[in-house]
TORDOBA-970994 format. One record per atom (N, C-alpha, C, CB): residue in three letters; x, y, z; residue number from 1; atom name. Coordinates in steps of 0.001 Angstrom, whole numbers, plus 500000, padded with zeros to 6 digits. Glycine has a CB too. Example, Ala and Ser with C-alpha at 12.3 -4.5 7.8 and 13.67 -1.06 7.14 Angstrom:
2
  resn       X       Y       Z  resi  name
   ALA  513190  494310  507800     1     N
   ALA  512300  495500  507800     1    CA
   ALA  513200  496700  507800     1     C
   ALA  511308  495527  509046     1    CB
   SER  512850  497750  507080     2     N
   SER  513670  498940  507140     2    CA
   SER  512900  500030  507870     2     C
   SER  514084  499402  505725     2    CB
! end
This chain:
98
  resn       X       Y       Z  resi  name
   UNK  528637  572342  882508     1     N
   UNK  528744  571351  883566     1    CA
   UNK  529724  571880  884609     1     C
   UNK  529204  569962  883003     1    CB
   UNK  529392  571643  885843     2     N
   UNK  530195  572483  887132     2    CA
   UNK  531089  571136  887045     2     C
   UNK  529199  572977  888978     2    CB
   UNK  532535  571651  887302     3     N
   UNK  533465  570409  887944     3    CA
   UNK  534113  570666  889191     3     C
   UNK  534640  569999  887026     3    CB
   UNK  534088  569902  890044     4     N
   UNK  535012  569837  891283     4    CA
   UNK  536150  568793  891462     4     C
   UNK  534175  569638  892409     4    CB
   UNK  536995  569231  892586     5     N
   UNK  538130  568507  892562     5    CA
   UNK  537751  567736  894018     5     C
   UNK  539605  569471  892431     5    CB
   UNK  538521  566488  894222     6     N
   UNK  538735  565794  895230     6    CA
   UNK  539992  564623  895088     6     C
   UNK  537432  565278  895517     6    CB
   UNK  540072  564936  896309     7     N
   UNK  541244  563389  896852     7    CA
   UNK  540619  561976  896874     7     C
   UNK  541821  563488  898677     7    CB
   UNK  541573  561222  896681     8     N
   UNK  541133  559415  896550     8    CA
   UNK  540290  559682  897791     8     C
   UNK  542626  557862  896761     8    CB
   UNK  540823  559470  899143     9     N
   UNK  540468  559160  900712     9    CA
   UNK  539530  560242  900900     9     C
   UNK  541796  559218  901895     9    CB
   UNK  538881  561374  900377    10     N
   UNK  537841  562601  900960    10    CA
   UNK  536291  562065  900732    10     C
   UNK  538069  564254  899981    10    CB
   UNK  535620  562690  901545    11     N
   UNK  534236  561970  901689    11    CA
   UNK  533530  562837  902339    11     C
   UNK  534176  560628  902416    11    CB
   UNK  532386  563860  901480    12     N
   UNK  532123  564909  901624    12    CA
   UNK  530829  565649  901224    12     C
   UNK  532979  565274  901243    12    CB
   UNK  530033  565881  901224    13     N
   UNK  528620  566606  900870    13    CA
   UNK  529121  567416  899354    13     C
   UNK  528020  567931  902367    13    CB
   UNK  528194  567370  898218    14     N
   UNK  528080  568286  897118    14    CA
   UNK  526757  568493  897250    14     C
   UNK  528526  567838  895728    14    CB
   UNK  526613  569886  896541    15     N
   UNK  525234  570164  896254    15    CA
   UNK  525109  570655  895050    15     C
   UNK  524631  571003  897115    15    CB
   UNK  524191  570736  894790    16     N
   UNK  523383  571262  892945    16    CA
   UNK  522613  572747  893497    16     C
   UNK  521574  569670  892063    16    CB
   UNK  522845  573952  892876    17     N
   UNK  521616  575035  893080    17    CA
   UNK  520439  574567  891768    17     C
   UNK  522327  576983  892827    17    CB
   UNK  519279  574361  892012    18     N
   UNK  518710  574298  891371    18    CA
   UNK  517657  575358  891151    18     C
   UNK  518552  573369  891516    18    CB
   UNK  517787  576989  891840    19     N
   UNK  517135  578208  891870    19    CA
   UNK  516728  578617  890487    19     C
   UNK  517974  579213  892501    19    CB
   UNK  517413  578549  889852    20     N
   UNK  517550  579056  888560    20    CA
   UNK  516924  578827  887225    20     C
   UNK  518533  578890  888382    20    CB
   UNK  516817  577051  887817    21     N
   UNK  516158  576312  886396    21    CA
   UNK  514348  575966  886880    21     C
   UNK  517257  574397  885973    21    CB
   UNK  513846  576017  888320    22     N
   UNK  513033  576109  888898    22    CA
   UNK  511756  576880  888056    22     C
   UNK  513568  576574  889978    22    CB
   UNK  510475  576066  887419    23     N
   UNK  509529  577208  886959    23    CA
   UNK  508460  577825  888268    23     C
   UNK  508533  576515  885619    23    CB
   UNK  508082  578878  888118    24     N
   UNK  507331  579705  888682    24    CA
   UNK  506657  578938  889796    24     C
   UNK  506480  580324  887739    24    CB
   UNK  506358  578767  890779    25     N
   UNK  505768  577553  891858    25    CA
   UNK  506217  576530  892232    25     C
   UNK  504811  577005  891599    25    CB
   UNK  507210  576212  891670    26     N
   UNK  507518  574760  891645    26    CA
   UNK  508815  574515  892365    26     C
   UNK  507604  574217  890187    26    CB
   UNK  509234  573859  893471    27     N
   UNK  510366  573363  894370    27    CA
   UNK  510618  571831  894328    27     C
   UNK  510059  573749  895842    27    CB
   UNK  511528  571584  894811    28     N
   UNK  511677  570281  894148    28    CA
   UNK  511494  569371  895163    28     C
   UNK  512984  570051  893441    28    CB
   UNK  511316  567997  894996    29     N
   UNK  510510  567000  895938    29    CA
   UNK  511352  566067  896266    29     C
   UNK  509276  566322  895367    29    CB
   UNK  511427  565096  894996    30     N
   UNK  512791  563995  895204    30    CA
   UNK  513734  564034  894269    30     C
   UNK  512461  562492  895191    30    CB
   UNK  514474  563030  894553    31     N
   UNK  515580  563014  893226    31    CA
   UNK  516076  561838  893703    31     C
   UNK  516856  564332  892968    31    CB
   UNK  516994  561288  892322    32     N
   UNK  518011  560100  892813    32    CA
   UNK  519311  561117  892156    32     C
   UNK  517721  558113  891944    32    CB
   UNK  520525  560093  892034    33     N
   UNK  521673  560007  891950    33    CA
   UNK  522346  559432  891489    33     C
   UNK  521966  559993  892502    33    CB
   UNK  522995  559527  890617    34     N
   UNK  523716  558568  890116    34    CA
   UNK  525513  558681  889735    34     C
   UNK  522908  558328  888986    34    CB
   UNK  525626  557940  889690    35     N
   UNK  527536  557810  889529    35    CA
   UNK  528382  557041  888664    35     C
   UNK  528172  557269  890697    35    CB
   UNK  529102  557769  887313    36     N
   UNK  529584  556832  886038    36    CA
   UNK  531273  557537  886027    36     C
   UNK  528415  557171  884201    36    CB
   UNK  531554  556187  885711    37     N
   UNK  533158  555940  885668    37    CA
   UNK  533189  556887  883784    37     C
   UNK  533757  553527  885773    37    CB
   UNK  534539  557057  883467    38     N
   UNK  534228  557544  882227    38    CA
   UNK  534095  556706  881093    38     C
   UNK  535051  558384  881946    38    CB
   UNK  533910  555118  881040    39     N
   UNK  532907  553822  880678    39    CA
   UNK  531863  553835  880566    39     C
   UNK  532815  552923  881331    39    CB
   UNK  531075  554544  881344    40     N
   UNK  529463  554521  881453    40    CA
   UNK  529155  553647  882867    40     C
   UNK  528677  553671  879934    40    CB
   UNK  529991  552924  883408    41     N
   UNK  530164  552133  884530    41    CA
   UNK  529362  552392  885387    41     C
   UNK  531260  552154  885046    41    CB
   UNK  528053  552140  886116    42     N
   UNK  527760  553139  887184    42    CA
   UNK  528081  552600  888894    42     C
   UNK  526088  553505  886962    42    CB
   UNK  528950  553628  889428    43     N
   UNK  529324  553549  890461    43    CA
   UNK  529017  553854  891894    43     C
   UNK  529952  553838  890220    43    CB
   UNK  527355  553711  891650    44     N
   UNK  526444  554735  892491    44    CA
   UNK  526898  554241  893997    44     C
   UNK  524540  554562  892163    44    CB
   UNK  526931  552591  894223    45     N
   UNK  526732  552073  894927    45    CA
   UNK  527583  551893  895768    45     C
   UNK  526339  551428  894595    45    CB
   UNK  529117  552237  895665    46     N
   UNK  530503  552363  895702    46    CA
   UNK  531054  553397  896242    46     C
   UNK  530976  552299  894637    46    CB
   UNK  530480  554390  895798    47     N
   UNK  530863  555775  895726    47    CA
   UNK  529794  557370  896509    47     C
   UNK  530960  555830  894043    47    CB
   UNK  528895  556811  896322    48     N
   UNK  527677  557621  896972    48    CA
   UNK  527608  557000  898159    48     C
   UNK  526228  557602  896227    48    CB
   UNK  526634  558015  898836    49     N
   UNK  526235  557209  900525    49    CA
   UNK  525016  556754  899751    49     C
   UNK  525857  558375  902369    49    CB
   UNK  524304  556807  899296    50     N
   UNK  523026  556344  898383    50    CA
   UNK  522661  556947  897279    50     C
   UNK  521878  556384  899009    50    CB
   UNK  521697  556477  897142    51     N
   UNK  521110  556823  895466    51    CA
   UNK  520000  557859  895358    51     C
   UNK  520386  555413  894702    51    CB
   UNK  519668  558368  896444    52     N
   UNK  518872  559357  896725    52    CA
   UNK  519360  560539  897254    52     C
   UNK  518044  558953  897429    52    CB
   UNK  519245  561497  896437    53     N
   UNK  519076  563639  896767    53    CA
   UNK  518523  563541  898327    53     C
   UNK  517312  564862  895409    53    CB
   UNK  519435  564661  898790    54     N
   UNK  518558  565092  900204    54    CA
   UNK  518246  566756  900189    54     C
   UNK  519604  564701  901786    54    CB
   UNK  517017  567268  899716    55     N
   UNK  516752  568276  899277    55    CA
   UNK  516539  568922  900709    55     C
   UNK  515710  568223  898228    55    CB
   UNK  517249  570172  900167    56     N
   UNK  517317  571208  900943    56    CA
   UNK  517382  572680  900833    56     C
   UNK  518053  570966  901426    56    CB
   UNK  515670  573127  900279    57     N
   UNK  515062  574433  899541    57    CA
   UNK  515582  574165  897977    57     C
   UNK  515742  576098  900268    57    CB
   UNK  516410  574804  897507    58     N
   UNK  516469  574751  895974    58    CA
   UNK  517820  573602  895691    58     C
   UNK  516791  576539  895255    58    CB
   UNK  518255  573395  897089    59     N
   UNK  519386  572206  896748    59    CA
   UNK  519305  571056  897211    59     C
   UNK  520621  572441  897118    59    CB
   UNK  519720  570308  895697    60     N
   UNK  519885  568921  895600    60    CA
   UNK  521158  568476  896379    60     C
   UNK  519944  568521  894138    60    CB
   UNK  521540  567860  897639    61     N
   UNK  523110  567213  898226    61    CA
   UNK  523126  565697  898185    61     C
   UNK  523460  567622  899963    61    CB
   UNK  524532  565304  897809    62     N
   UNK  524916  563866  897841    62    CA
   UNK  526133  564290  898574    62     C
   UNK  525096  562961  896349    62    CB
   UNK  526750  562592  899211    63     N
   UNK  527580  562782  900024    63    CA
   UNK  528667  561455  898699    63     C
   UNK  526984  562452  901964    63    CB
   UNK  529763  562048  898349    64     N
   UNK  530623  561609  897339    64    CA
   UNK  531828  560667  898309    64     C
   UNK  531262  563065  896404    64    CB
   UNK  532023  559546  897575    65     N
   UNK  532933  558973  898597    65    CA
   UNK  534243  558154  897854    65     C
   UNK  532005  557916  899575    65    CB
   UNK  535470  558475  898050    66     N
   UNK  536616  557395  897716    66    CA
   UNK  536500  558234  895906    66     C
   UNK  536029  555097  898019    66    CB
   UNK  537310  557171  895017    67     N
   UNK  537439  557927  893435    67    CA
   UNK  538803  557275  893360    67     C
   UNK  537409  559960  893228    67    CB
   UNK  539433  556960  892110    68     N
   UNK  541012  556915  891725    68    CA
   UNK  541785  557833  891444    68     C
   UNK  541279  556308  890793    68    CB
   UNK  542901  557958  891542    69     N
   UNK  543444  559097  890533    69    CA
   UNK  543684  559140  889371    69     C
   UNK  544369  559494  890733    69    CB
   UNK  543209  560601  888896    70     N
   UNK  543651  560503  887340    70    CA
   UNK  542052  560666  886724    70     C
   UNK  544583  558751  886839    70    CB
   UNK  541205  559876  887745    71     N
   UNK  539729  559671  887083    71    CA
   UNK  538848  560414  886984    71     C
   UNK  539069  558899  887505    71    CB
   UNK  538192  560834  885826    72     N
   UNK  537128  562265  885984    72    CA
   UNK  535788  561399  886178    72     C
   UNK  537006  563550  884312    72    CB
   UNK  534838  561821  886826    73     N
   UNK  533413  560901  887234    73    CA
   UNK  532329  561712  886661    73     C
   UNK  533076  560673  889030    73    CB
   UNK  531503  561206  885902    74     N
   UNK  530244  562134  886617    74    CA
   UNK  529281  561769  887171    74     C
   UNK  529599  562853  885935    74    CB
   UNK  528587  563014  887893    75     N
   UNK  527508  562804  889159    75    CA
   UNK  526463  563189  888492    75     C
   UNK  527662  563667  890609    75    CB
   UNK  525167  562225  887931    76     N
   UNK  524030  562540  887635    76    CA
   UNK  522659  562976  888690    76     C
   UNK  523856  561546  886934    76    CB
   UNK  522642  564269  888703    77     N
   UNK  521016  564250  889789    77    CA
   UNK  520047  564420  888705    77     C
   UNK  520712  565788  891164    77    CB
   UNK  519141  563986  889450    78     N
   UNK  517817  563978  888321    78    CA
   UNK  516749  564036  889280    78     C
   UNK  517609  562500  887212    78    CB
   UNK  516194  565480  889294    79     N
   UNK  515247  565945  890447    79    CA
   UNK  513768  566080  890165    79     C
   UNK  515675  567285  890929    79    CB
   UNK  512932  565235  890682    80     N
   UNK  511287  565696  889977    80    CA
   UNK  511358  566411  891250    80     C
   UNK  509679  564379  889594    80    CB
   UNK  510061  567673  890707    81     N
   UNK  509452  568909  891357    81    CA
   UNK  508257  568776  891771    81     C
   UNK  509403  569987  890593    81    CB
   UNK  507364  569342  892421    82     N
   UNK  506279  569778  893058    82    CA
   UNK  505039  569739  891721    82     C
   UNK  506658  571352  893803    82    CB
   UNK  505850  569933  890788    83     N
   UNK  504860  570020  889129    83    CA
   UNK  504515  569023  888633    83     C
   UNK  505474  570561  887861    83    CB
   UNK  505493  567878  888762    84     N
   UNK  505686  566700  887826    84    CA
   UNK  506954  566931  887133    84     C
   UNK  504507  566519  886772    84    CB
   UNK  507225  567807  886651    85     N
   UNK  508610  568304  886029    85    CA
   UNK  509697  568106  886630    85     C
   UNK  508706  569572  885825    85    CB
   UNK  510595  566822  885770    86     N
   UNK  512202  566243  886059    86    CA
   UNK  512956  567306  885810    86     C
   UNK  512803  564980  885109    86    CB
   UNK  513920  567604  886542    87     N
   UNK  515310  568359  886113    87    CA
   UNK  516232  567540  886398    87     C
   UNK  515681  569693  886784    87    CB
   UNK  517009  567654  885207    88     N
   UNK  518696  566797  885228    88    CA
   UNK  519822  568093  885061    88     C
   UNK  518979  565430  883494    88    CB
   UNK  521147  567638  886382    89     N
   UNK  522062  568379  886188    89    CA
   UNK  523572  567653  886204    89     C
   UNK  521842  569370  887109    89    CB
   UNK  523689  567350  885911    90     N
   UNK  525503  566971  885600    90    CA
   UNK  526323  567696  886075    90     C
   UNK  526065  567013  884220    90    CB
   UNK  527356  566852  886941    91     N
   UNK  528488  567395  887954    91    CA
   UNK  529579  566706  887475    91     C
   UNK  528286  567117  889588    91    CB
   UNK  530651  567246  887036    92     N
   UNK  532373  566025  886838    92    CA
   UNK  533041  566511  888340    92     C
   UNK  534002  566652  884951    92    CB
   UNK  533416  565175  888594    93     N
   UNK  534115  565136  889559    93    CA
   UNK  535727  564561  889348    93     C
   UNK  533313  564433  890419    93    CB
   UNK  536615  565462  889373    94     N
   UNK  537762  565134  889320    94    CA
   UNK  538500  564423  890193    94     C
   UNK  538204  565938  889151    94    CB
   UNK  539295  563553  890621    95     N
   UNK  540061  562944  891493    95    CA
   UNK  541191  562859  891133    95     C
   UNK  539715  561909  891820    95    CB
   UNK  541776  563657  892189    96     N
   UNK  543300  563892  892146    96    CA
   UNK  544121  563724  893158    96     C
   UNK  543588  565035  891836    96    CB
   UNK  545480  563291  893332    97     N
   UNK  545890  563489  894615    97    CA
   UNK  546861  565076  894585    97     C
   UNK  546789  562010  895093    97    CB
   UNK  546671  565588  895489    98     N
   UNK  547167  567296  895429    98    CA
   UNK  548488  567823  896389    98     C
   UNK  545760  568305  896037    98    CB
! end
């Protein structure tokens, strides 16, 4: 799982490479997003600009917003492809003040 760091107040684009896990033909179409406190809490609605991937060639981007300190998050994408075939990738997002 990739982790990144951020500040309470930063509000900022992440992306997913998804080149790698991609089968032979296949690019990816949509995706949603999702966002859990380390509760299971989901904070999509709070914290994301929305609940939807904005694909761009093999990358999945969300725009991440606000967080507490101290709090590790994670960012669920879950991308269907051109195949029918879902890919899920998991992001922790750390929040810290630095």
């Amino acid at each position: 799982m990739n982790i990144f760091s951020k500040q309470p107040a930063e509000t900022y684009t992440i992306a997913v490479d998804f080149a790698g896990k991609l089968p032979t033909g296949a690019t990816l179409s949509t995706g949603t997003v999702a966002l859990f406190d380390p509760a299971g809490t989901d904070l999509t609605g709070t914290m994301l600009s929305s609940g939807t991937a904005t694909v761009v060639g093999d990358e999945a981007r969300i725009k991440v917003i606000g967080g507490t300190h101290g709090v590790d998050y994670r960012v669920r994408f879950r991308m269907t492809l051109t195949s029918a075939d879902v890919l899920e990738e998991d992001v922790q997002m750390r929040v810290e003040n630095q």
